[in-house]
Backbone bond lengths (Angstrom), bond angles and torsions (degrees), N, CA, C in turn:
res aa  C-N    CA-C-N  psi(-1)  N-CA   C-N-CA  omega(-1)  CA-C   N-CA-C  phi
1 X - - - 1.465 - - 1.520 109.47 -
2 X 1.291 112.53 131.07 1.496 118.60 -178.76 1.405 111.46 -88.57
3 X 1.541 123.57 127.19 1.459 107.75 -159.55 1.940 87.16 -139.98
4 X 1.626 80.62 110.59 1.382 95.82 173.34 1.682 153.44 -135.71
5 X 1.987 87.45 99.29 1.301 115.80 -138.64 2.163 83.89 -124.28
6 X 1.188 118.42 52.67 1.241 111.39 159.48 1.588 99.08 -80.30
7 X 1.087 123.69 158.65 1.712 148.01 -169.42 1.760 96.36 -163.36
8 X 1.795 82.58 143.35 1.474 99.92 149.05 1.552 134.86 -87.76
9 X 1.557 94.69 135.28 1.604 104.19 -146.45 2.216 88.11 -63.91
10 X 1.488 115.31 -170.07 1.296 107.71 -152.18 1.945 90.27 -93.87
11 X 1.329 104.59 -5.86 1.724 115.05 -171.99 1.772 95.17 -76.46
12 X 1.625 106.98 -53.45 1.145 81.78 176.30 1.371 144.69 -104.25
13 X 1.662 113.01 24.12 1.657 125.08 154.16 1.804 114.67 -53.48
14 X 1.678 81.67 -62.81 1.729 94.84 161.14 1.423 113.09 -24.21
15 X 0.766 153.34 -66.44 1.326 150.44 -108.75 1.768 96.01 -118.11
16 X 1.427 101.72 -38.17 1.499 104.21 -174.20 1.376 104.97 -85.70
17 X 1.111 119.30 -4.50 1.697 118.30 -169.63 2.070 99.34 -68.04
18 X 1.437 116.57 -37.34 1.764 112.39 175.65 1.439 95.73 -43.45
19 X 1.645 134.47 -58.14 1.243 123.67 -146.27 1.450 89.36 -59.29
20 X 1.032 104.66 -80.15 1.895 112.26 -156.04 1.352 91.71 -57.26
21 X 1.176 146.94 6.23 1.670 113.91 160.64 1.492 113.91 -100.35
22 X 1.104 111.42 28.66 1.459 120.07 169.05 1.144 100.73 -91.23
23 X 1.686 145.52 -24.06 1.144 153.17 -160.44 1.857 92.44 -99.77
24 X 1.119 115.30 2.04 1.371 109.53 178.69 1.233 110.28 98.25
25 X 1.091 148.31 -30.83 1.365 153.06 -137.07 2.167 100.03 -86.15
26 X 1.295 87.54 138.44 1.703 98.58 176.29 1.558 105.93 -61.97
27 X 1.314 128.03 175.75 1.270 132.98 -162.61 2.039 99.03 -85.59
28 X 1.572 103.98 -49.22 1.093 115.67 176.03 1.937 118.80 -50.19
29 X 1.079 100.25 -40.83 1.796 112.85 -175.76 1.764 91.61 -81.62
30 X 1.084 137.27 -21.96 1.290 146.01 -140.39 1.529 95.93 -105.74
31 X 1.500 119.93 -48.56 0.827 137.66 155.11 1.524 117.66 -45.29
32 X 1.423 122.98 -67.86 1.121 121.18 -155.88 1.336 114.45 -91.49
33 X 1.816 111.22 -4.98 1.505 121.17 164.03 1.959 106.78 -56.62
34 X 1.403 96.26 -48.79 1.457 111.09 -168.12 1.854 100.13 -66.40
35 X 1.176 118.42 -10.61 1.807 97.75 -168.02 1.659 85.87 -104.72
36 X 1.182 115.61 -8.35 1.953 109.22 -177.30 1.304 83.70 -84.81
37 X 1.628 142.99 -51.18 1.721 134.94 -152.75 1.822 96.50 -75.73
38 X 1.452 102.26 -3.86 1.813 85.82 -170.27 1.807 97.68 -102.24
39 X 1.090 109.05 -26.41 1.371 117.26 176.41 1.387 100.04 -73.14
40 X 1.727 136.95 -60.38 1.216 100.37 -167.52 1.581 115.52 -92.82
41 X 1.264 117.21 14.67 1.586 110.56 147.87 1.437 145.69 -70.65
42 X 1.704 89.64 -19.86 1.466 100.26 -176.04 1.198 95.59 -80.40
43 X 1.704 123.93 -39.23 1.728 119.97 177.46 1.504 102.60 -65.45
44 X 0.674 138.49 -17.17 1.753 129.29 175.02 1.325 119.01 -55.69
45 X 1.541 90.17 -71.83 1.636 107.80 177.73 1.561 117.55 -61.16
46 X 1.473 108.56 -16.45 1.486 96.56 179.92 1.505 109.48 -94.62
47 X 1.712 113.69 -5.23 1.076 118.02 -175.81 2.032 102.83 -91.87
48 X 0.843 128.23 12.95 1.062 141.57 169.63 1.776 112.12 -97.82
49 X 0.958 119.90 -22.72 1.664 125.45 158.54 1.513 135.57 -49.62
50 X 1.406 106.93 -25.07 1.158 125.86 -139.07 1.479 110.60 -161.04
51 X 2.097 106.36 117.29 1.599 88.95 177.50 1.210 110.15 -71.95
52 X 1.378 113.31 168.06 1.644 152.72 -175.17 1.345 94.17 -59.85
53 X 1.665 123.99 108.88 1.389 109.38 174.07 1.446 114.60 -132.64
54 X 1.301 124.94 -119.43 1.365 119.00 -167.85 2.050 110.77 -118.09
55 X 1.251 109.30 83.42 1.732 115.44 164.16 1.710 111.89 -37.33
56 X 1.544 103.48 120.57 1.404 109.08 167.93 1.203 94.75 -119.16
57 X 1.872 90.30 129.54 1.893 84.90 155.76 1.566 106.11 -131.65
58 X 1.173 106.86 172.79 1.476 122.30 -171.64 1.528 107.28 168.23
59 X 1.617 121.92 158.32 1.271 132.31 -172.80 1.242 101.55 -61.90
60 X 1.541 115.35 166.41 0.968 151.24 -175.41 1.579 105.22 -97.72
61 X 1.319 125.15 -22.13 1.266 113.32 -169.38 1.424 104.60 -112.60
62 X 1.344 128.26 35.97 1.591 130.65 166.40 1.113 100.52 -67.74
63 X 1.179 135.55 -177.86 1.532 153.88 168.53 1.735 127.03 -118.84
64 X 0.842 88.96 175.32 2.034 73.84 -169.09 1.554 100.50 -83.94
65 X 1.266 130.27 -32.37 1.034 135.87 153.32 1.469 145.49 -48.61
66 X 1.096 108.66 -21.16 1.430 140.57 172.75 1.676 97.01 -55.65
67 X 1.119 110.80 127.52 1.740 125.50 142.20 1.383 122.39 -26.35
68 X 1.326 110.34 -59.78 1.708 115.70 171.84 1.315 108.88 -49.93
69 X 1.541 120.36 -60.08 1.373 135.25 -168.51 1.442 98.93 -32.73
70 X 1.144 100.02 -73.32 1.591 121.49 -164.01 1.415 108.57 -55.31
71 X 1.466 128.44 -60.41 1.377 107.99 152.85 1.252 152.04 -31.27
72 X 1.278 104.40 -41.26 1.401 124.70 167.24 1.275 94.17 -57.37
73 X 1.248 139.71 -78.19 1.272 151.15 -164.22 1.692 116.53 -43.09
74 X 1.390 120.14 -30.86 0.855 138.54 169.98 1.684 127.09 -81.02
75 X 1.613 102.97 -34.19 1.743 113.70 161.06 1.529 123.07 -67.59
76 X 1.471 99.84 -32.85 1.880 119.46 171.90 1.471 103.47 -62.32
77 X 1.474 130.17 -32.87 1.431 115.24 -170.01 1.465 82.84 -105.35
78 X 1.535 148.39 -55.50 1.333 121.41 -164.23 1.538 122.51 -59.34
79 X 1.305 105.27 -3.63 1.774 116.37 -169.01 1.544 85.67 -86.33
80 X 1.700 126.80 -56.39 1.129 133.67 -151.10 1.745 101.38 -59.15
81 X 1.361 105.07 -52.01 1.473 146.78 -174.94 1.897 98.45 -37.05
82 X 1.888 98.87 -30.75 1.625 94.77 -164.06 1.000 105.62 -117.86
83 X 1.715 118.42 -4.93 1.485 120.93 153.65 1.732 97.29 115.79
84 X 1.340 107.10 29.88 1.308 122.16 -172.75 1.702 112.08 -106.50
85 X 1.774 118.83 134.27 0.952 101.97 -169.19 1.529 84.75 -89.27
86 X 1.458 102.33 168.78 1.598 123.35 168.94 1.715 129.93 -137.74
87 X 1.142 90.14 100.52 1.456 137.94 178.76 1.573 120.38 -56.61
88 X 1.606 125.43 99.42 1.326 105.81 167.95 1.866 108.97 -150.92
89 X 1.169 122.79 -166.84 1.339 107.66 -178.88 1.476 140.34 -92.70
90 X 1.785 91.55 36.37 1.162 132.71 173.31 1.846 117.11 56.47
91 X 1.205 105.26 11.98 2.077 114.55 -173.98 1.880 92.92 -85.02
92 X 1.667 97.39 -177.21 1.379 127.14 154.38 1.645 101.87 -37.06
93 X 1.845 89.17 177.90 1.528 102.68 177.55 1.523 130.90 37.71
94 X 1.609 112.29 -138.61 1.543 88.91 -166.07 1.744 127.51 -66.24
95 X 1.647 101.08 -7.71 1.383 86.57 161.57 1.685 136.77 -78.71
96 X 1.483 90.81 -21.14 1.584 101.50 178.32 1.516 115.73 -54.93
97 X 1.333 111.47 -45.60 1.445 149.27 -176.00 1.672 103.63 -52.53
98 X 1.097 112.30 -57.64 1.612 127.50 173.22 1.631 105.99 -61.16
99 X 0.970 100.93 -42.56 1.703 104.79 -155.09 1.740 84.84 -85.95
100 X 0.926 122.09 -71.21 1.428 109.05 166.51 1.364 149.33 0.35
101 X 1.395 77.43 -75.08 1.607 101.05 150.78 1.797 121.86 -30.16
102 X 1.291 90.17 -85.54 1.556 101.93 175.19 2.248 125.25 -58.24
103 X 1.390 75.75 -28.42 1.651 81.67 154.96 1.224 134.03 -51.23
104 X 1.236 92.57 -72.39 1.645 116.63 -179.56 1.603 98.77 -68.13
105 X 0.934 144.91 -4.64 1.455 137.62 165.57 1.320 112.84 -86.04
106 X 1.384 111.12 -20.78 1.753 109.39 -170.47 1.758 106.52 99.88
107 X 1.302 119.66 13.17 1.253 109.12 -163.00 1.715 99.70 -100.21
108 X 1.693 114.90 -166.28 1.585 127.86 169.55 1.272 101.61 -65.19
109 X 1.034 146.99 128.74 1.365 142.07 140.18 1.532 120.34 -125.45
110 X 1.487 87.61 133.79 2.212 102.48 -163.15 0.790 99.86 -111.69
111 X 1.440 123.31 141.19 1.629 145.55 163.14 1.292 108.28 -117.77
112 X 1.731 114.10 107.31 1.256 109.28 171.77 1.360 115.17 -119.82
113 X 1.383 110.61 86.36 1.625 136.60 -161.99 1.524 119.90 -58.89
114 X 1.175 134.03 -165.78 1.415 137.37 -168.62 1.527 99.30 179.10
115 X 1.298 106.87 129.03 1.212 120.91 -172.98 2.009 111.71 -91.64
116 X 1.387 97.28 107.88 1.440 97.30 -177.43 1.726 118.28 -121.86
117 X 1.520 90.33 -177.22 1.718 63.92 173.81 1.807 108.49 -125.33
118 X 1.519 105.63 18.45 1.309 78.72 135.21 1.939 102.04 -179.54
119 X 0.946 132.27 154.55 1.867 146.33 -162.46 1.559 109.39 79.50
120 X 1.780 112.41 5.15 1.427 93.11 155.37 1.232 142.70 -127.66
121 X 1.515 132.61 103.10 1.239 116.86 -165.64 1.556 128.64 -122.42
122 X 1.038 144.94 -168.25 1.438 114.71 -174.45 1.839 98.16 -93.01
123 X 1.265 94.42 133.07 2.052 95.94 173.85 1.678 106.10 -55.53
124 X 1.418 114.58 175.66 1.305 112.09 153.22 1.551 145.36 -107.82
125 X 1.611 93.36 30.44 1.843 119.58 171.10 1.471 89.69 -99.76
126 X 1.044 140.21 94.65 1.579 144.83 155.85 1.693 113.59 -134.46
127 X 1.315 124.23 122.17 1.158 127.28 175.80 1.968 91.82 -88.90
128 X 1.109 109.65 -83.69 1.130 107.74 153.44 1.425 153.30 -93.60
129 X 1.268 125.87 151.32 1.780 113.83 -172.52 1.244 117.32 -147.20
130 X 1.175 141.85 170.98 1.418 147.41 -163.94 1.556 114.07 169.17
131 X 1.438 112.81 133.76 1.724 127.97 -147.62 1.590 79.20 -116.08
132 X 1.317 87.14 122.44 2.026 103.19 164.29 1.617 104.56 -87.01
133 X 1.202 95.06 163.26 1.983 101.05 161.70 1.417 103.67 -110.22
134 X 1.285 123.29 -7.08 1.712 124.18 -171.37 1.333 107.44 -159.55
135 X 1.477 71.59 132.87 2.117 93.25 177.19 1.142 103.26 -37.04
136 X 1.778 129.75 -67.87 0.911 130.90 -112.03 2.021 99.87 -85.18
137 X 1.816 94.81 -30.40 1.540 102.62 -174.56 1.429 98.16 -53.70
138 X 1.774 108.71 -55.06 1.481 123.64 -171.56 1.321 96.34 -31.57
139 X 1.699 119.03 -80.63 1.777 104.66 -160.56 1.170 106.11 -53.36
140 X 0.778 132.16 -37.44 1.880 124.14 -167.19 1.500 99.47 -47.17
141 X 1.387 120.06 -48.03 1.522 105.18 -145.38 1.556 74.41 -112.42
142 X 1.172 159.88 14.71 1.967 145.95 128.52 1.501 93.11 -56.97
143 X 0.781 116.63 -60.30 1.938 104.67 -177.03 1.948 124.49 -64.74
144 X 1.710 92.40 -29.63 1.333 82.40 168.70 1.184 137.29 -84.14
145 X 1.595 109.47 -4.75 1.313 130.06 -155.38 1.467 106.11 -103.60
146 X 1.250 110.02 0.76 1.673 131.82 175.46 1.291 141.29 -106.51
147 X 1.604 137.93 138.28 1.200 120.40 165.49 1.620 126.32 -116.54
148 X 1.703 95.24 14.97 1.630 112.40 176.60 1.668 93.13 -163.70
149 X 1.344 100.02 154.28 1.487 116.31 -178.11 1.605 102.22 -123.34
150 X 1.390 102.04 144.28 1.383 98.98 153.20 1.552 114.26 -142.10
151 X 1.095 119.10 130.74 1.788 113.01 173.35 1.831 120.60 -115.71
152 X 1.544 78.85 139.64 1.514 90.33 -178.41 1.438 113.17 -90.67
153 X 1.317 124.39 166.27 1.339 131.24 169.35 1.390 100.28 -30.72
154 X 1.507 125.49 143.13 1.286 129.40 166.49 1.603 103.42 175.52
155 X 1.312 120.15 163.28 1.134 141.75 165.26 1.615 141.37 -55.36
156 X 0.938 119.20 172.81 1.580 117.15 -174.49 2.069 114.03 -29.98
157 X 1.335 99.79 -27.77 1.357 127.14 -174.92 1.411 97.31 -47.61
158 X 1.383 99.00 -74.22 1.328 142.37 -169.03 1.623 97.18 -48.89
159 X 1.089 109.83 -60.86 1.424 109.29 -165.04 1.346 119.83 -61.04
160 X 1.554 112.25 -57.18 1.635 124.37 142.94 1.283 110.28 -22.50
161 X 1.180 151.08 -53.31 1.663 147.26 165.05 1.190 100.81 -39.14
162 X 1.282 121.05 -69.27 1.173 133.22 -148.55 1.680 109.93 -83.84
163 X 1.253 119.87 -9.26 1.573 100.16 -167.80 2.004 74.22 -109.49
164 X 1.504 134.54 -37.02 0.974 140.21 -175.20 1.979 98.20 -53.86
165 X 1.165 124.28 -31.55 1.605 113.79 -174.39 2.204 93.25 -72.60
166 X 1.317 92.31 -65.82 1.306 101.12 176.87 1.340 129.88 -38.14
167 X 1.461 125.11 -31.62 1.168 97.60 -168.70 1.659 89.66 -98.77
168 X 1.551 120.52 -15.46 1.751 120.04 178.40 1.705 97.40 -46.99
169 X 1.694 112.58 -48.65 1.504 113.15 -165.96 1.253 108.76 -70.49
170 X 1.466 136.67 -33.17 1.499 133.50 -161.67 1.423 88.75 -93.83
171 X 1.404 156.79 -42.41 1.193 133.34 174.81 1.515 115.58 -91.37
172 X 1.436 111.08 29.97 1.993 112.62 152.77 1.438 88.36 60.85
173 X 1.293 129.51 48.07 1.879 119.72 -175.62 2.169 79.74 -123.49
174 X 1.020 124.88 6.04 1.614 136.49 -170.39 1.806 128.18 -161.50
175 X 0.950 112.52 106.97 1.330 86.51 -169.61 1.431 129.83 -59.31
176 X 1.644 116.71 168.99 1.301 96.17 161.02 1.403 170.73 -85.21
177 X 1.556 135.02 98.81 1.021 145.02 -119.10 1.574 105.87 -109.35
178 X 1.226 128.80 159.66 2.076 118.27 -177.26 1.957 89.43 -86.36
179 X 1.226 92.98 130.43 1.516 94.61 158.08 1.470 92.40 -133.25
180 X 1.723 98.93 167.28 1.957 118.30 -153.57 1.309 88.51 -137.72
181 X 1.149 111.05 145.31 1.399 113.58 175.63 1.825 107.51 -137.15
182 X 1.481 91.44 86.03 1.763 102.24 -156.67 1.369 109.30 -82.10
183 X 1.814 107.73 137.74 1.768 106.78 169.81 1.970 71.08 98.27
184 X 1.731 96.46 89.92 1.672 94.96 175.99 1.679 94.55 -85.96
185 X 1.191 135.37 -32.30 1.498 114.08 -169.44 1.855 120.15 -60.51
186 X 0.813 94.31 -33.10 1.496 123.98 146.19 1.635 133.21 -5.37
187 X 1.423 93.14 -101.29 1.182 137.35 -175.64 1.969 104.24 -77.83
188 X 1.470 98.67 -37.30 1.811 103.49 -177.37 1.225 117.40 -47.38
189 X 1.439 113.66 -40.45 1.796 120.28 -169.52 1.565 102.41 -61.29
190 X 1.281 94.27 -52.48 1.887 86.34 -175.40 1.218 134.32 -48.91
191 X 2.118 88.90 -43.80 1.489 94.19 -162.22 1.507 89.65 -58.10
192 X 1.811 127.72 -55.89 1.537 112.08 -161.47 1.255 109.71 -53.03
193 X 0.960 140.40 -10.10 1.618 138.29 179.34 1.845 114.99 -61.82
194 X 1.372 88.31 -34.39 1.341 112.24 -179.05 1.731 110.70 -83.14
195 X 1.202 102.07 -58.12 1.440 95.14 169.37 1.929 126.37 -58.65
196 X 1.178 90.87 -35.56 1.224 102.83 -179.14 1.730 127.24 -77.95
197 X 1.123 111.94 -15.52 1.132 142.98 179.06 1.405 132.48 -130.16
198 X 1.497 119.12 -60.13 1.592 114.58 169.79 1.451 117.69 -39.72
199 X 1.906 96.00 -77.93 1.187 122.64 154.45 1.629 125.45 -10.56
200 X 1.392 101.75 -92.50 1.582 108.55 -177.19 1.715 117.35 -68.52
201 X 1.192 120.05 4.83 1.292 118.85 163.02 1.719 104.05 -116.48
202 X 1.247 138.51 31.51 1.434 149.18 -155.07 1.537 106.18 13.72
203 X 1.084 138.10 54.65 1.309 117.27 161.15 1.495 92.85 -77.57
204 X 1.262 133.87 -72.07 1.248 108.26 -178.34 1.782 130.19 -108.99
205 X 0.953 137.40 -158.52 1.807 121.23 -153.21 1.934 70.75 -114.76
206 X 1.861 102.74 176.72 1.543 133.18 -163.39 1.656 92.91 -84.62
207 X 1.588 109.38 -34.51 1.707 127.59 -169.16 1.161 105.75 -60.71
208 X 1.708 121.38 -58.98 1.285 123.37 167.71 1.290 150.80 -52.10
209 X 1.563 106.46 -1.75 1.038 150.50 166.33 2.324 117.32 -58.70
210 X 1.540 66.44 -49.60 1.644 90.93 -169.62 1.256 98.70 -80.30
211 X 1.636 148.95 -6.90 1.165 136.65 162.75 1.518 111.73 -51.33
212 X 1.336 131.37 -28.23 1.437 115.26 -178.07 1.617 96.64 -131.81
213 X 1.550 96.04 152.09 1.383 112.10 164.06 1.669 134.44 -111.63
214 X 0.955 115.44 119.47 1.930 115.49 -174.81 1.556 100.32 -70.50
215 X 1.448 99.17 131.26 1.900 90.99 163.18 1.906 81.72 -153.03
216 X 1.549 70.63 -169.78 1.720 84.55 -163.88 2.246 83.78 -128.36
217 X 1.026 113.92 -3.25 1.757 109.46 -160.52 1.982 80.85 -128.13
218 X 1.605 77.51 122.53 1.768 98.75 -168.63 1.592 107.07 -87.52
219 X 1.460 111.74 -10.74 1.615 134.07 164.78 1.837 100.28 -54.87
220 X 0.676 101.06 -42.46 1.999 104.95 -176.58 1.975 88.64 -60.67
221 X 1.410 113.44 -72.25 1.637 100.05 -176.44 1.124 108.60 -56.72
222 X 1.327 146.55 -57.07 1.899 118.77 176.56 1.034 108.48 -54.77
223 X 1.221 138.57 -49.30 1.553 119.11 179.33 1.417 132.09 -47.57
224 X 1.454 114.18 -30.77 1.050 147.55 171.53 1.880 110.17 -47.99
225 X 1.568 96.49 -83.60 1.438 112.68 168.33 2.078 104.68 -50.69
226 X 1.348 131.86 -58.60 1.190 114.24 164.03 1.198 136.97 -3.88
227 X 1.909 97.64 -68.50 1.612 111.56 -178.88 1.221 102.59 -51.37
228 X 1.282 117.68 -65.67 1.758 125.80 179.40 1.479 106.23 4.21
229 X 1.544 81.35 -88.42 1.495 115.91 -160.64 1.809 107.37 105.14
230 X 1.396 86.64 172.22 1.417 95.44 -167.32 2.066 106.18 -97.16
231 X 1.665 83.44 136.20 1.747 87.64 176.71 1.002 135.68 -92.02
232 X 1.367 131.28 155.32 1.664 97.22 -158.62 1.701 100.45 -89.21
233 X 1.240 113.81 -179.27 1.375 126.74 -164.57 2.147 91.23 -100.59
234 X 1.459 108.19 127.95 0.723 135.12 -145.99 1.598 139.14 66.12
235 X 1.352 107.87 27.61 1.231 109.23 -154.36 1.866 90.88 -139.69
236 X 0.950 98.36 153.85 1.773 113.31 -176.38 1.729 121.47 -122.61
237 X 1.358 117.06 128.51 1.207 128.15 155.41 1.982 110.94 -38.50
238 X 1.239 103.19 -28.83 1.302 94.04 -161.83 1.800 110.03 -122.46
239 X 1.381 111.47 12.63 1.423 139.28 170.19 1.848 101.84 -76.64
240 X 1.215 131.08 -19.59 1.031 148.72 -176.94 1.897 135.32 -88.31
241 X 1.644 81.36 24.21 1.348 102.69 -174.75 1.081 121.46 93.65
242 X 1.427 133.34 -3.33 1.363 144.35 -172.73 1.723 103.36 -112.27
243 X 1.746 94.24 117.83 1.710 105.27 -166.45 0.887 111.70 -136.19
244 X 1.552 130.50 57.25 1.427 108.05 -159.18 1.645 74.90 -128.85
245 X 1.381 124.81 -67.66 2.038 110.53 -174.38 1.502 94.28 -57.57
């Protein structure tokens, strides 16, 4: 497992803190500008390893037993199966399950972790891995590291993924990408929540709606990634004139 967690030691943040306080900035903000630019560089460069493949998310607190699990587990080897890397936020449950998957097939499998203090740790299906200090770098580089999403049942976590892909796609700040919203019994309550409410009070339009699809058949996300096609490894979905994440 490739584990890639080089950091700048604390001598040399120090050191960069003169530049950016020419921009005004206090020593403390100056500081903590510099530990977000080291986090999302290290996701950059590691996202350059590896083609652009398919982000699963889902909770951490499924069980191996769980229905989800096992699906998941089963999308990780059909992704692997099509030459797809598979991408998730490298913990327990449904990411373990995914990553697994693609493990045990022989395939890419990414863990792009988050350092907590406590339900997250890195599984042990990781080809490669790397520990964030912040959510926020983390999603950036689960979304950049993708050219289809799919999410499993999961929690507040989860949801934050998920309304964070959506609203990047409905304001053109990302292009548009297939996201799945798997396990429809699930996933149904919300969407009507949305129709019933977003919708019919316009916070948001019927169109925006159609950015994601519910299924229960994990054949729709490989098929999905299929159409794609495969990217090459060093090379970006978003190297292609598209600059806005």
């Amino acid at each position: 497992m490739d584990n890639h967690n080089t950091e700048m030691t604390d001598e040399e943040l120090k050191n960069q803190i003169p530049f950016l306080k020419k921009y005004g900035l206090h020593d403390e903000d100056a500081q903590r500008a510099l530990k977000y630019a080291v986090d999302l560089g290290r996701g950059m460069k590691l996202l350059r390893t590896f083609s652009q493949g398919v982000t699963i998310f889902g909770s951490a607190r499924v069980p191996e037993d769980s229905k989800y699990y096992n699906k998941a587990r089963e999308l990780g080897q059909l992704l692997a199966e099509n030459g797809h890397t598979v991408i998730t936020g490298g913990g327990p449950g449904i990411m373990e399950a995914a990553n697994r998957g693609a493990f045990e097939y022989g395939g890419r499998s990414v863990g792009l972790n988050i350092a907590l203090d406590h339900e997250q740790f890195p599984n042990p299906y990781l080809t490669d891995t790397m520990t964030f200090n912040y959510f926020f770098t983390r999603k950036v580089m689960l979304v950049m590291a993708s050219k289809a999403y799919a999410l499993f049942p999961g929690g507040f976590g989860t949801l934050d993924e998920l309304s964070e892909v959506m609203i990047l796609m409905q304001e053109d700040k990302m292009p548009k990408m297939p996201v799945f919203l798997v396990g429809k019994a699930y996933w149904k309550p919300l969407y009507r929540y949305w129709e019933k409410k977003l919708v019919t009070e316009g916070m948001v339009k019927a169109s925006d709606l159609k950015l994601v699809k519910l299924t229960d058949d994990i054949n729709d996300i490989v098929k999905a990634a299929n159409k794609i096609g495969h990217v090459k490894v060093d090379e970006s979905i978003y190297d292609s004139g598209y600059k806005h994440i």
